[in-house]
C-alpha positions, 0 to 999 in steps of 0.5 A: 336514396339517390334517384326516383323509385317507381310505384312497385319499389315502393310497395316492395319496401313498405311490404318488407317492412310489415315484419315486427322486428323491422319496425322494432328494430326503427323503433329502437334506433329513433326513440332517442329523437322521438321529442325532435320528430315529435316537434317536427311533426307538430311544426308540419301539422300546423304549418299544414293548417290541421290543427287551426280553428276550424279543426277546434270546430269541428272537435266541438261539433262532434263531441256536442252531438246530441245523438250518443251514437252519433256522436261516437261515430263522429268522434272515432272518423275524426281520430281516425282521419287525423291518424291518416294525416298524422301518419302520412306527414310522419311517413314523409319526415321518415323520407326526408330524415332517411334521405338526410342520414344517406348524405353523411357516411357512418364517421358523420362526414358529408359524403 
């Protein structure tokens, strides 16, 4: 991953992974270090301030509304916008560990 890749390299990679056997085939490989990710991106997301009190708030808030549909509303845009945080710092953990992995040769040596 040596260098800068401009806007259209990346949308071409992101575009060759929609096919299921990539992403299953990443799956594979990584579930043994899914706990040591799993931490990371806790570690991040808390760094980042996304999990603190104000976070608590708003849980409380929405799953207080008075109004059912209100509140089913308010419940799916929070699950949905944590997945957008969630997946946005997974995706940049995936950078860094891609990134990591490209400075040891396959015999675990730098390069």
């Amino acid at each position: 991953m040596s260098g800068e890749y401009t806007e259209e390299q990346v949308v071409a990679a992101v575009e060759s992974l929609s096919g299921a056997e990539s992403v299953q085939e990443a799956e594979r490989v990584i579930s043994q270090a899914a706990p040591q990710i799993q931490r990371i991106l806790g570690e991040a997301l808390a760094a980042g301030g996304w999990f603190d009190e104000s976070h608590d708030s708003e849980v409380l808030r929405v799953a207080t509304l008075p109004d059912q549909d209100e509140r089913l509303t308010a419940v799916r845009t929070l699950l949905a916008e944590e997945a957008r945080i969630a997946t946005m710092i997974g995706a940049a953990i995936g950078w860094s560990l891609a990134r990591e992995l490209e400075k040891t040769d396959s015999g675990g040596g730098e390069k």
